[in-house]
LUMNUZA-600133 format. One record per residue (C-alpha): residue in three letters; x, y, z; residue number from 0. Coordinates in steps of 0.5 Angstrom, whole numbers, plus 500, padded with zeros to 3 digits. Example, Ala and Ser with C-alpha at 12.3 -4.5 7.8 and 13.67 -1.06 7.14 Angstrom:
// residues 2
+------+-----+-----+-----+------+
! resn !  c1 !  c2 !  c3 ! resi !
+------+-----+-----+-----+------+
!  Ala ! 525 ! 491 ! 516 !    0 !
!  Ser ! 527 ! 498 ! 514 !    1 !
+------+-----+-----+-----+------+
// end
This chain:
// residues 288
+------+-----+-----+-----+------+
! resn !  c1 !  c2 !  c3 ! resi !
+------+-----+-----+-----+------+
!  Unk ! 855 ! 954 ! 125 !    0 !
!  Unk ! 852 ! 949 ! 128 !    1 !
!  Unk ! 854 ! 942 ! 127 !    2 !
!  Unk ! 848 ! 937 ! 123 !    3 !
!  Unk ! 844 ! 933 ! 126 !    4 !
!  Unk ! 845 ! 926 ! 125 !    5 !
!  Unk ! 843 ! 919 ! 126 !    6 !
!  Unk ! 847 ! 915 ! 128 !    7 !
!  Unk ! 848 ! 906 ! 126 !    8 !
!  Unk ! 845 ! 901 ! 130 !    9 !
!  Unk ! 845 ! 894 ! 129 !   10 !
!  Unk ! 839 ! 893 ! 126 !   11 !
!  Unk ! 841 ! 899 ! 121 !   12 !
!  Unk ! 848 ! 896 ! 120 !   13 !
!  Unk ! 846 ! 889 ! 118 !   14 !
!  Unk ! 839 ! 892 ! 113 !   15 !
!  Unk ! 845 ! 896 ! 110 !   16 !
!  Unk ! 850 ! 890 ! 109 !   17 !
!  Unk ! 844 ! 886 ! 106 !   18 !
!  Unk ! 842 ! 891 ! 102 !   19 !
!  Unk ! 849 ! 892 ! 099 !   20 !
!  Unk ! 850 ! 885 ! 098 !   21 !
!  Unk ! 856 ! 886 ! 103 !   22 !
!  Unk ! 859 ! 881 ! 107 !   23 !
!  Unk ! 865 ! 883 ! 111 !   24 !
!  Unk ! 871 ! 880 ! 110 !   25 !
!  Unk ! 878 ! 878 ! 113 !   26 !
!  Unk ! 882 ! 880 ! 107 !   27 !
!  Unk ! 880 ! 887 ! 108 !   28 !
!  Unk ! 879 ! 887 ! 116 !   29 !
!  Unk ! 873 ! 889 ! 116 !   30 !
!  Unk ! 869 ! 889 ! 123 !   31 !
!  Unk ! 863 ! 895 ! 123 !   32 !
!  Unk ! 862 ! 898 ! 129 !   33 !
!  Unk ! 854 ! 898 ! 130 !   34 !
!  Unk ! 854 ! 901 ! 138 !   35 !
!  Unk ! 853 ! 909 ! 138 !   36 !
!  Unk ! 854 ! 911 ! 144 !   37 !
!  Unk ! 862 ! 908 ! 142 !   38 !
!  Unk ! 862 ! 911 ! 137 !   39 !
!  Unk ! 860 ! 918 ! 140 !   40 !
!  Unk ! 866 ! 916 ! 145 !   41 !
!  Unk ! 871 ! 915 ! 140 !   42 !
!  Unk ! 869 ! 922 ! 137 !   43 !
!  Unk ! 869 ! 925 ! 144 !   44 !
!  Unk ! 876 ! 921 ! 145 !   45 !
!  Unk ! 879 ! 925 ! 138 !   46 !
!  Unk ! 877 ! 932 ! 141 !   47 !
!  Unk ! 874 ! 934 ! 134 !   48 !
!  Unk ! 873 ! 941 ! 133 !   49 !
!  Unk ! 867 ! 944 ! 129 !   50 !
!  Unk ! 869 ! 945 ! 122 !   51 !
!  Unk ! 876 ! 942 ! 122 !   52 !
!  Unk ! 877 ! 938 ! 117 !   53 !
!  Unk ! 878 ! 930 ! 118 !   54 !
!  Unk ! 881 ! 924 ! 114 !   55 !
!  Unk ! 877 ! 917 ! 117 !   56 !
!  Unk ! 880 ! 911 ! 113 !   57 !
!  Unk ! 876 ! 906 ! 112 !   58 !
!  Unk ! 869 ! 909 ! 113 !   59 !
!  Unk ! 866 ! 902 ! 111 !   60 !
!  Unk ! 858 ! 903 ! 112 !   61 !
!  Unk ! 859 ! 909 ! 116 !   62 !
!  Unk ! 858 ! 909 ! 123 !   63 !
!  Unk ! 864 ! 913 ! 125 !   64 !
!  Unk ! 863 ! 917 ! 119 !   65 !
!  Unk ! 856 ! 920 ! 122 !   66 !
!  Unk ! 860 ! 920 ! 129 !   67 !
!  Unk ! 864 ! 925 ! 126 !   68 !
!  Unk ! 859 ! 929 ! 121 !   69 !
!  Unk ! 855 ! 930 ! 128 !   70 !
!  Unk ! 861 ! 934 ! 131 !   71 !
!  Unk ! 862 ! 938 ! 125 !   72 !
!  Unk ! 868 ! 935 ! 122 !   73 !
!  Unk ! 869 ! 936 ! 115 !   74 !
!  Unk ! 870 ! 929 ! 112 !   75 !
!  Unk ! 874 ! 925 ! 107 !   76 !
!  Unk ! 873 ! 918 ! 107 !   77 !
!  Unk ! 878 ! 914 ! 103 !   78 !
!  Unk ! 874 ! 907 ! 102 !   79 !
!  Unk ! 878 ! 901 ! 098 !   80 !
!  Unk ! 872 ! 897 ! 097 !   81 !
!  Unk ! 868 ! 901 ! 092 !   82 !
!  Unk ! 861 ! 898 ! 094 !   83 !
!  Unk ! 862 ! 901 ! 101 !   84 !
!  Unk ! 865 ! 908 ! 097 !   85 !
!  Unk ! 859 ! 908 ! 092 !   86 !
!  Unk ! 853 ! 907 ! 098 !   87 !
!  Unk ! 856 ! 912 ! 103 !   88 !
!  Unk ! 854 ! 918 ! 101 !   89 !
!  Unk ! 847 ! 915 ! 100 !   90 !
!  Unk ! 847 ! 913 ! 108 !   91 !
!  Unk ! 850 ! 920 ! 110 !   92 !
!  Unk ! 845 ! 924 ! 106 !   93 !
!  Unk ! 841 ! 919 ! 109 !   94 !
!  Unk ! 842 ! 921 ! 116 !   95 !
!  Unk ! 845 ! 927 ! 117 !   96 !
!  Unk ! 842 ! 931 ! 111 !   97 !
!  Unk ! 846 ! 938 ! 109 !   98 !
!  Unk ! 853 ! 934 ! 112 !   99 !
!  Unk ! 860 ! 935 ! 109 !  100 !
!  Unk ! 863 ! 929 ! 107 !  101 !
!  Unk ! 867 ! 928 ! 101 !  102 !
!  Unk ! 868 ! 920 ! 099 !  103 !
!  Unk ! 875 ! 918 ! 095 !  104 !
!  Unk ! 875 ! 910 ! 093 !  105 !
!  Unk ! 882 ! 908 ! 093 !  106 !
!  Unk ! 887 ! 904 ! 098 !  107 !
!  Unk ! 891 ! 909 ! 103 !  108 !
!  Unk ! 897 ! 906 ! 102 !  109 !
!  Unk ! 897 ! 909 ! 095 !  110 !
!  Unk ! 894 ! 916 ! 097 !  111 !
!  Unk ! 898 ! 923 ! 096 !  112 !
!  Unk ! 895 ! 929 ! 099 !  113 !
!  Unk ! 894 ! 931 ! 092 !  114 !
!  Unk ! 888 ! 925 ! 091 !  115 !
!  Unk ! 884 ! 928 ! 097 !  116 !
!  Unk ! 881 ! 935 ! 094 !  117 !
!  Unk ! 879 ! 940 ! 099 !  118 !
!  Unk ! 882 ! 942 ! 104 !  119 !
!  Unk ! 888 ! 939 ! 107 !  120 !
!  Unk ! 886 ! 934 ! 113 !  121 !
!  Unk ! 889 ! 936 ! 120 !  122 !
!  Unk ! 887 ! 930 ! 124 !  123 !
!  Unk ! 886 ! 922 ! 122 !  124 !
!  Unk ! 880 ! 919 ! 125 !  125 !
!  Unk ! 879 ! 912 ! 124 !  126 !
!  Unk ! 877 ! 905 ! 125 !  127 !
!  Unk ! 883 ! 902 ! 121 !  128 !
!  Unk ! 883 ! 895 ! 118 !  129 !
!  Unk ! 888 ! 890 ! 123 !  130 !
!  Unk ! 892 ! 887 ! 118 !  131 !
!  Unk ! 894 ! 893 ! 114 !  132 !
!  Unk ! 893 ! 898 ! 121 !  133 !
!  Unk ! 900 ! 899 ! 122 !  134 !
!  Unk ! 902 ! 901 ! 115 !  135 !
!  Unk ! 896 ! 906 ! 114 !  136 !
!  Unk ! 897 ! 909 ! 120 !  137 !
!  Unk ! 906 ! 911 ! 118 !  138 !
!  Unk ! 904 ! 912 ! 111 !  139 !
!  Unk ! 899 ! 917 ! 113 !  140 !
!  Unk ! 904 ! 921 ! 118 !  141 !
!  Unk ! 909 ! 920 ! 112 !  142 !
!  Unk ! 906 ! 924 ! 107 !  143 !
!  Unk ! 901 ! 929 ! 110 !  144 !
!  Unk ! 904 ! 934 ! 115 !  145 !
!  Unk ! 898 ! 936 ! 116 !  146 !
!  Unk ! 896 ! 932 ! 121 !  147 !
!  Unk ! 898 ! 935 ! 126 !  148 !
!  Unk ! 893 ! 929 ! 131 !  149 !
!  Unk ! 891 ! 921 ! 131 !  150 !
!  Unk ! 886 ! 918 ! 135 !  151 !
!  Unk ! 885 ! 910 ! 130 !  152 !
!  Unk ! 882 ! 904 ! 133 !  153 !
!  Unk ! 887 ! 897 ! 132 !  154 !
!  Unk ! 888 ! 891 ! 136 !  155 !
!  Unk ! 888 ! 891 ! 142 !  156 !
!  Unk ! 896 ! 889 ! 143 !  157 !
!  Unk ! 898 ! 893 ! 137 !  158 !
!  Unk ! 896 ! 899 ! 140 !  159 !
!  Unk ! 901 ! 898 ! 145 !  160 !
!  Unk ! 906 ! 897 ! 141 !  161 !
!  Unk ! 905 ! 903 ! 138 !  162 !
!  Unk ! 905 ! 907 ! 145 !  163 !
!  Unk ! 911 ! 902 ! 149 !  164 !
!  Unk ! 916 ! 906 ! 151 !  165 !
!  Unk ! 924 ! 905 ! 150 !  166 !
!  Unk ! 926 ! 898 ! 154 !  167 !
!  Unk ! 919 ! 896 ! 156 !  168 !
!  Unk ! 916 ! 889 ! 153 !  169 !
!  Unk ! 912 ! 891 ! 147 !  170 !
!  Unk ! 918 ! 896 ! 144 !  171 !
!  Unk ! 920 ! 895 ! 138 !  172 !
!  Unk ! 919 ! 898 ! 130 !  173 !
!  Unk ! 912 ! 901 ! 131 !  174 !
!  Unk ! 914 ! 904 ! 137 !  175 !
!  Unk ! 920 ! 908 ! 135 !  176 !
!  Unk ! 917 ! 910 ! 128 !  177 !
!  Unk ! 911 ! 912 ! 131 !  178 !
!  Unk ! 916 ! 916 ! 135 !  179 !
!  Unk ! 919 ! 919 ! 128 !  180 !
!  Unk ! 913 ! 923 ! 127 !  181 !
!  Unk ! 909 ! 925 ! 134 !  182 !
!  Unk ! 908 ! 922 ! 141 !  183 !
!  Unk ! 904 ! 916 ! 142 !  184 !
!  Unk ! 899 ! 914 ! 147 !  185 !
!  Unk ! 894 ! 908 ! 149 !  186 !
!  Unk ! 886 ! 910 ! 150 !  187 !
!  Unk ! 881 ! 907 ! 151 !  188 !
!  Unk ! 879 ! 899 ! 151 !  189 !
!  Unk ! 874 ! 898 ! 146 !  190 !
!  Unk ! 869 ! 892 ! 148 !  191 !
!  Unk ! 868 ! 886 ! 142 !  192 !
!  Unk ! 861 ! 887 ! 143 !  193 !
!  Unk ! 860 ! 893 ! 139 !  194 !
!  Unk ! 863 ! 890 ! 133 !  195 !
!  Unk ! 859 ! 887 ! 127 !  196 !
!  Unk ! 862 ! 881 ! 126 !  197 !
!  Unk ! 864 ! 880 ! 133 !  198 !
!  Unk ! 872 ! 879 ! 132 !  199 !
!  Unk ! 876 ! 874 ! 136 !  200 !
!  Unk ! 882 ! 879 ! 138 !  201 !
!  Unk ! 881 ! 885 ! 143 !  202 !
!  Unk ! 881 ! 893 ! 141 !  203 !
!  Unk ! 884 ! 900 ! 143 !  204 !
!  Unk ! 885 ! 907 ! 141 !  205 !
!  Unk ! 892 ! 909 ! 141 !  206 !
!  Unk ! 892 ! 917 ! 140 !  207 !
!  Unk ! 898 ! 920 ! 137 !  208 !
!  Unk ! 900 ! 928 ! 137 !  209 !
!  Unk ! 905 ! 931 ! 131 !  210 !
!  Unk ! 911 ! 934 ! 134 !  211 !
!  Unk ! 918 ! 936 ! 130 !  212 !
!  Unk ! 922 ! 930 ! 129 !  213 !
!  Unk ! 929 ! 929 ! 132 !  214 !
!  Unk ! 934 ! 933 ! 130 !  215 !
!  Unk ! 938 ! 930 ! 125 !  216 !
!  Unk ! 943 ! 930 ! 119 !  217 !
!  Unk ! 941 ! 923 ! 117 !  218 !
!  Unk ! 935 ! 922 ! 112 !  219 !
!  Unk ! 928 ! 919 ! 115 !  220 !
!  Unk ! 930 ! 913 ! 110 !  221 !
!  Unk ! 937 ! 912 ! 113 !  222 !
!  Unk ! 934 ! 912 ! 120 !  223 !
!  Unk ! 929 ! 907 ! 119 !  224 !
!  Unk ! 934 ! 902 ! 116 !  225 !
!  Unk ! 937 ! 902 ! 122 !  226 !
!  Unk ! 931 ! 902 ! 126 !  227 !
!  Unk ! 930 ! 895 ! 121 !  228 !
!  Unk ! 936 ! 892 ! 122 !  229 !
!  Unk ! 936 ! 893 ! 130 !  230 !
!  Unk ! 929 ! 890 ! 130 !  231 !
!  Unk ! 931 ! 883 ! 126 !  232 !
!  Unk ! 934 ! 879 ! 132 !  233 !
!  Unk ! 931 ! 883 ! 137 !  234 !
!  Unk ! 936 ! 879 ! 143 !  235 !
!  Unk ! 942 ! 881 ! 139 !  236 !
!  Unk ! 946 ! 886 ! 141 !  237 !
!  Unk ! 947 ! 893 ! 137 !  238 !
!  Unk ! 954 ! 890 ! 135 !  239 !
!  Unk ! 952 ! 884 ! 132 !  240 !
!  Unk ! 944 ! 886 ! 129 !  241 !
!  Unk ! 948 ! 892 ! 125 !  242 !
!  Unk ! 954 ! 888 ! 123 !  243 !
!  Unk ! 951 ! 888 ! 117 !  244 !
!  Unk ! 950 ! 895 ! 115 !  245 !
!  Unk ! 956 ! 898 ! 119 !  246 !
!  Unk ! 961 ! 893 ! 114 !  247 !
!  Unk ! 962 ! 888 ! 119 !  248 !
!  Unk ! 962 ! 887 ! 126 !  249 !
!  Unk ! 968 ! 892 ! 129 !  250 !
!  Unk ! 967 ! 897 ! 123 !  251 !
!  Unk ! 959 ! 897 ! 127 !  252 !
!  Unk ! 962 ! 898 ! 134 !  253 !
!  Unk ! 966 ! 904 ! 132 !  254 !
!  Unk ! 960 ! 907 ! 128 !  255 !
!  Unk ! 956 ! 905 ! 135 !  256 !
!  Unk ! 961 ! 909 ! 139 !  257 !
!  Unk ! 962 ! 914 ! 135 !  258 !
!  Unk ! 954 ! 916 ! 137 !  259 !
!  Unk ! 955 ! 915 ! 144 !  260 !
!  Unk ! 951 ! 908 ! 145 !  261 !
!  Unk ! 954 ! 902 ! 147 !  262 !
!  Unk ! 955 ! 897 ! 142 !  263 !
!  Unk ! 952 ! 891 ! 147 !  264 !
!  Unk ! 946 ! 895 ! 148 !  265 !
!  Unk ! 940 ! 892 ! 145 !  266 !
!  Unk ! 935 ! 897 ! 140 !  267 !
!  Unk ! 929 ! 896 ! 144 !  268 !
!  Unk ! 932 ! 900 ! 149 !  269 !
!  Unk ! 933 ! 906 ! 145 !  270 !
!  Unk ! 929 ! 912 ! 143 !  271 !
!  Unk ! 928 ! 914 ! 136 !  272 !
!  Unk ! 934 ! 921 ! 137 !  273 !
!  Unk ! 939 ! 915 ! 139 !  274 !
!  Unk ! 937 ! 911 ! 133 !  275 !
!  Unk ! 938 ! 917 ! 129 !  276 !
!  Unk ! 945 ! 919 ! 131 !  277 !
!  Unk ! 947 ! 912 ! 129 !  278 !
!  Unk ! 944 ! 913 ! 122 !  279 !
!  Unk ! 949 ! 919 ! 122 !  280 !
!  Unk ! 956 ! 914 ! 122 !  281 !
!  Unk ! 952 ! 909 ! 116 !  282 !
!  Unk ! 957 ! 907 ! 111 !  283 !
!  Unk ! 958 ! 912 ! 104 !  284 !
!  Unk ! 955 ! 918 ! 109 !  285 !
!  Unk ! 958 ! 925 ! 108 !  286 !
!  Unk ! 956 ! 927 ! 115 !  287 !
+------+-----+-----+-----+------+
// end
């Protein structure tokens, strides 16, 4: 089957649609609309969309990326918080890529379980994500849909590299190791602020994750996440002293530190996410 024919926004397109929805972007929901097609198409081409696959996009907005996605043949779900976008989108998408597969589901990602998405269950994430919750969608969306097996999402600039640093670099730290939980991580492409509309006065990246099996652990993803938490808070302190108040106190922390093979005057940003598992495993009241 062939993919639908689209036509895809252009910033003339974009600002006749926001008007006509009565639609300003907004701060609070980190709204900026992509309006170029060729980044668009990039985007897609970065994500390596198959035809008919089935593609979940958080925070379609007014539709670029969505017709970007329809032209290659996804099958989309779009989860829209704001609901005079959800309710124009089908509209536009029927508008310009007639016969296209799209299903809208007006709701906040953060509260949405793969029971609130109908059809089949998506097996890549593609998105534009607002930058003030970019983070906080993206782990939640790896938590509860095992589906995913890919991501390609387009945040900040310096929040893509913090998702992708590796273990002892600069930008290392919470996001990096919980992306690590679920899948390899990697920066992509730069992405120009001319392209976005309102023009945003920070810089952006794709950064692409693919799933993989999680570490092998007897501690529960929770219990490695507190740990990850608790290593981060004072990120110049040792090992010893940031998990002090976990472990029960400062020698009782050491001995569960030694005990997973880590040296307690280490420091968490020069862990990988097996090591912070390990940890997790001599937490206080475990029966491991």
């Amino acid at each position: 089957m062939n993919p639908p024919t689209a036509t895809l926004l252009g910033p003339a397109e974009i600002r006749q649609l926001a008007g006509r929805l009565g639609v300003r972007p907004t701060k609070a929901l980190g709204q900026n609309f992509v309006h170029d097609a060729g980044t668009v198409r990039k985007i897609v081409r970065a994500a390596g969309i198959a035809p008919g696959q089935r593609v979940v996009e958080v925070g379609p907005g007014l539709g670029s990326l969505t017709l970007g996605l329809l032209e290659a043949g996804a099958s989309v779900v779009a989860v829209e918080i704001d609901p005079p976008l959800a309710a124009a989108l089908p509209q536009t998408i029927a508008t310009h890529a007639p016969a296209a597969d799209l299903t809208v589901v007006n709701a906040d990602a953060l509260t949405v379980f793969p029971d609130d998405l109908p059809g089949a269950p998506p097996t890549a994430l593609v998105a534009n994500l607002p930058y003030n919750v970019a983070v906080p969608v993206l782990l939640t969306m790896l938590e509860r849909f095992d589906s995913l097996q890919s991501v390609l999402v387009m945040v900040q600039a310096e929040v893509a590299e913090r998702i992708a640093a590796e273990p002892g670099s600069k930008a290392y730290g919470i996001p990096s190791v919980k992306a690590a939980w679920y899948a390899r991580a990697w920066r992509s492409l730069n992405i120009s602020r001319n392209v976005f509309w309102p023009v945003p006065n920070v810089d952006s990246a794709l950064v692409g994750l693919e799933r993989r099996p999680q570490p092998v652990t007897a501690a529960s993803r929770e219990e490695v996440f507190r740990v990850i938490d608790a290593a981060f808070v004072q990120r110049r302190k040792t090992l010893r002293a940031a998990l002090a108040g976990l472990f029960g106190g400062g020698p009782a922390a050491e001995a569960a530190i030694r005990a997973a093979g880590v040296d307690p005057i280490a420091r968490g940003e020069t862990l990988d996410v097996a090591a912070f598992a390990c940890l997790a495993e001599h937490l206080p009241g475990s029966a491991r």
